[in-house]
N, C-alpha and C positions, 0 to 999 in steps of 0.2 A: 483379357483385362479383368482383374478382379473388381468386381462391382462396390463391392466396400471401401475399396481404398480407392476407386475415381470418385465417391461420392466425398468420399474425407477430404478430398484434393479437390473437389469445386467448392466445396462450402469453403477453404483456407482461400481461393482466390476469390470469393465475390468477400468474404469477410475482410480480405485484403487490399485488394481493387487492384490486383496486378498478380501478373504471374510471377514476374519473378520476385516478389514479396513474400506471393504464397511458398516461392522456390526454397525460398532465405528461413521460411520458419518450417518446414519440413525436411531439410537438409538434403534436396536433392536438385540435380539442374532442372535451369529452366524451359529445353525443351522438352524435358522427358513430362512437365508440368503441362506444358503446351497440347502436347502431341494425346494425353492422358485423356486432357479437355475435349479435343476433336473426335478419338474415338467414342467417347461417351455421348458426345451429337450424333455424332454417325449413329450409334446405337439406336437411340432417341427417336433419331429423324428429325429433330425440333434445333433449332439455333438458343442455346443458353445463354449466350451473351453476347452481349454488345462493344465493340470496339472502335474504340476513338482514342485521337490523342492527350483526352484527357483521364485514360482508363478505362476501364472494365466495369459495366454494370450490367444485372441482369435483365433478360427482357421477361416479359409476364408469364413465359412457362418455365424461364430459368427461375425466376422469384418464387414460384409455385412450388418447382423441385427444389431451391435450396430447402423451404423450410418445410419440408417434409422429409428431407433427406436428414437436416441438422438432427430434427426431432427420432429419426426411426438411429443414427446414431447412438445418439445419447442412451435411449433406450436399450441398445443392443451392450452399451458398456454397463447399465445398471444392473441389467438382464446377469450377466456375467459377471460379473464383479456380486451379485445376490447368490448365483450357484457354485460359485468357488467356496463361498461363505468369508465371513470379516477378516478369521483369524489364516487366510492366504494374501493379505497383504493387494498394495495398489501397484497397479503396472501404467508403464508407460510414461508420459513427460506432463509435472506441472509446470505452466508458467503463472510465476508470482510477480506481481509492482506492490513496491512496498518505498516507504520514505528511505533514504540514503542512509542517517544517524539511528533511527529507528531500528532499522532491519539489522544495522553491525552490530549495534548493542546487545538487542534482544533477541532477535531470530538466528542470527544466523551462526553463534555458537553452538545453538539448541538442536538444529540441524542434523548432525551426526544420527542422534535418535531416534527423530523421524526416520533418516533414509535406512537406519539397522533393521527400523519397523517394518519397511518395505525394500526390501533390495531389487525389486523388480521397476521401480519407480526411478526417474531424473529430476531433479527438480532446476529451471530456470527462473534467474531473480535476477527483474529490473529492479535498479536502484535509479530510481527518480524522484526528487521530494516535489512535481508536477503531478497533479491525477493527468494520467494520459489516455486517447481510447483504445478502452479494454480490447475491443473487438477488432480493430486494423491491429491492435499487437499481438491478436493472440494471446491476451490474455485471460488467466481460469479466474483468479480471485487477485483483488488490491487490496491491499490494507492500506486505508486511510486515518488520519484524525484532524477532528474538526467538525468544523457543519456541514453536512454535503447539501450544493446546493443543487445538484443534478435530483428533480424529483421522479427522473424515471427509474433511476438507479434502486438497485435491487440489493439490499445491504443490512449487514448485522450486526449490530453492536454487542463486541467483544470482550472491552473493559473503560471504566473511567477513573482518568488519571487526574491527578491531582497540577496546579500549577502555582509557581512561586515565583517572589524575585530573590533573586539567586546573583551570589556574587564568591569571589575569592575572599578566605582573610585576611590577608594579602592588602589586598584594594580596600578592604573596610575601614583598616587601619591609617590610610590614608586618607580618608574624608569625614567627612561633618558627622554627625549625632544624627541615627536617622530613626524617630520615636511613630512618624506618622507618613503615609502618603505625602502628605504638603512637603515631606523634609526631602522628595525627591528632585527636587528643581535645584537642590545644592550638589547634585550625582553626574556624573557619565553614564549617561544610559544608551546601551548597546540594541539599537534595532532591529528586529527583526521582522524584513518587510512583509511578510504575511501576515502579522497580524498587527492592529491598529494600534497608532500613537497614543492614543487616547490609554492610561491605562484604567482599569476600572475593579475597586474593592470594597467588600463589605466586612461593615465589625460593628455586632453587638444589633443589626439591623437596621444601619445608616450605609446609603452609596454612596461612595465618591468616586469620583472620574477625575482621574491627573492628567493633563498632557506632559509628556517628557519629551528632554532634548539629547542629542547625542553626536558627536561628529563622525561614527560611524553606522552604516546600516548596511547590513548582510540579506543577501536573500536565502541561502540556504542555510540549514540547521548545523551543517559540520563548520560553518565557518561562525558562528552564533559562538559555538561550544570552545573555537581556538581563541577567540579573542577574550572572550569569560576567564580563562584558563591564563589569560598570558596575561590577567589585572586592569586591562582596560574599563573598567567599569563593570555595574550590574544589567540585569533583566529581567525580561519574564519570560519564565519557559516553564514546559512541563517538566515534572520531577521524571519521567521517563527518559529525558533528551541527556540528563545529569545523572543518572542514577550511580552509577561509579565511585560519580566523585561523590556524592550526597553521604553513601558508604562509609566515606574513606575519609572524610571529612575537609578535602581539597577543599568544594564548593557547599558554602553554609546558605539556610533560609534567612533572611530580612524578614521583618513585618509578620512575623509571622501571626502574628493576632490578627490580621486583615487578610480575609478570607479575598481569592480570584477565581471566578468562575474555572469548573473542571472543563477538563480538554475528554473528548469519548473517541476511542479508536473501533474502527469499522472495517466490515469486513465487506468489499464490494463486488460484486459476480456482473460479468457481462448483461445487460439487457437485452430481452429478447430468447435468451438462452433456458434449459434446465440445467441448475446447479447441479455439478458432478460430483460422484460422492467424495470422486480426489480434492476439489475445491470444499465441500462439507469438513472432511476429515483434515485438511487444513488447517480451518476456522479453529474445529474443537482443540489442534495442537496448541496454537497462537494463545485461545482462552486458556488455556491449561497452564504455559509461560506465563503469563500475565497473573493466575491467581496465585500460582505459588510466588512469585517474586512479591508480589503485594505479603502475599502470608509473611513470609520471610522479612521483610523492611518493616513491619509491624511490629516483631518481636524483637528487633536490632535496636540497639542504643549507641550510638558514636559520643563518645568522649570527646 
């Protein structure tokens, strides 16, 4: 039994709380998972885990050994990944969680060039606009935006985007004169349940806080972006979620004199864990998208 890889394979099933979990994200069966486990007791002589029907937890010398074993890991890919030197590129599988409209947009064209940059590398990408947990999915890095209100979370802020209300010309042309906040009670306002009705803007150093109405509300961002798209009305979103159309002139700003708090996107690593340099060199790709596309929409003028 190679000792490096039972120890990779208990840490993916207490991180998981099932073998065949751990099975599912290491691509192999679940006895061979099982059987891995029992030799490494046998080994041991100590019982690592506990079994019930509600799962797999460790008991106090499996606890012990997980997070000496995660730690002496980590270390042996830093170790490695330091004597190869940077310019031998990253090996192995990242798993990414990233928002759904987010990651099509922005990441995942950009993609190609990372994986050129490392051909030794895979990279897996949840598309969930849910923060989910990092550590039962195996996950290395999420990119978020918003508040995180997890304050154990271990997290970087990447870039901050700007937000508008944002509509069709289309749609504009069909409703009222909209000079202020107050003139949005005469609008179709498209919800987006994550974030609050209440909308809230400043100009010139006055808040105000609108509530809006709308007879639709979406909870995720790709169906925000169809319904915008197809003149049902305006919203608020971040100029990230739009960026295309913003471009191209489909989707124009309102209001724009009335400033709405910026949305910040984040780069979040499991707790508990050392950030790996595959999750590091991630982050910096993501920052690096980010400030060129900013660079770039600065010097653009749509007609």
């Amino acid at each position: 039994m190679d000792r490096y890889q039972a120890m990779a394979m208990f840490i993916r099933v207490v991180d998981t709380g099932s073998f065949s979990a751990a099975a599912r994200q290491l691509g192999v069966g679940q006895p061979a998972v099982s059987k891995t486990i029992a030799q490494l007791e046998a080994r041991l002589q100590v019982s690592l885990l506990i079994r019930s029907t509600h799962g797999l937890t460790p008991t106090e010398a499996g606890q012990n050994f997980y997070e000496r074993a995660r730690n002496a890991i980590q270390e042996a890919d830093e170790a490695e990944l330091s004597a190869k030197g940077a310019g031998a590129g990253l090996s192995g599988r990242l798993r990414v969680s990233a928002a759904t409209t987010f990651a099509r947009l922005h990441i995942i064209p950009e993609l190609p060039r990372f994986l050129a940059d490392h051909p030794q590398l895979t990279v897996e990408i949840i598309l969930d606009d849910r923060m989910i947990d990092l550590v039962a999915e195996g996950v290395d890095i999420s990119l978020r935006m918003g508040t995180l209100t997890d304050s154990t979370a271990i997290a970087r802020k990447i870039a901050t985007g700007r937000r508008s209300v944002l509509a069709t010309p289309s749609y504009l042309k069909q409703a009222a004169a909209l000079r202020s906040p107050a003139d949005l009670a005469n609008y179709e306002a498209i919800i987006y349940s994550q974030l609050p009705s209440a909308w809230s803007f400043l100009h010139e150093g006055t808040a105000v806080s609108v509530s809006v109405s709308g007879r639709l509300k979406v909870s995720a961002a790709e169906g925000l972006r169809a319904a915008v798209l197809a003149d049902m009305g305006l919203t608020i979103a971040s100029d990230w979620m739009f960026a295309p159309e913003l471009d191209s002139g489909a989707v124009v700003r309102v209001l724009d004199a009335w400033s709405l708090p910026t949305i910040d996107l984040w780069a979040v690593f499991p707790a508990g864990r050392m950030i790996t340099a595959k999750a590091r060199q991630f982050a910096d790709f993501v920052e690096s998208i980010m400030k060129a596309a900013d660079k770039w929409r600065g010097r653009r003028t749509v007609s």
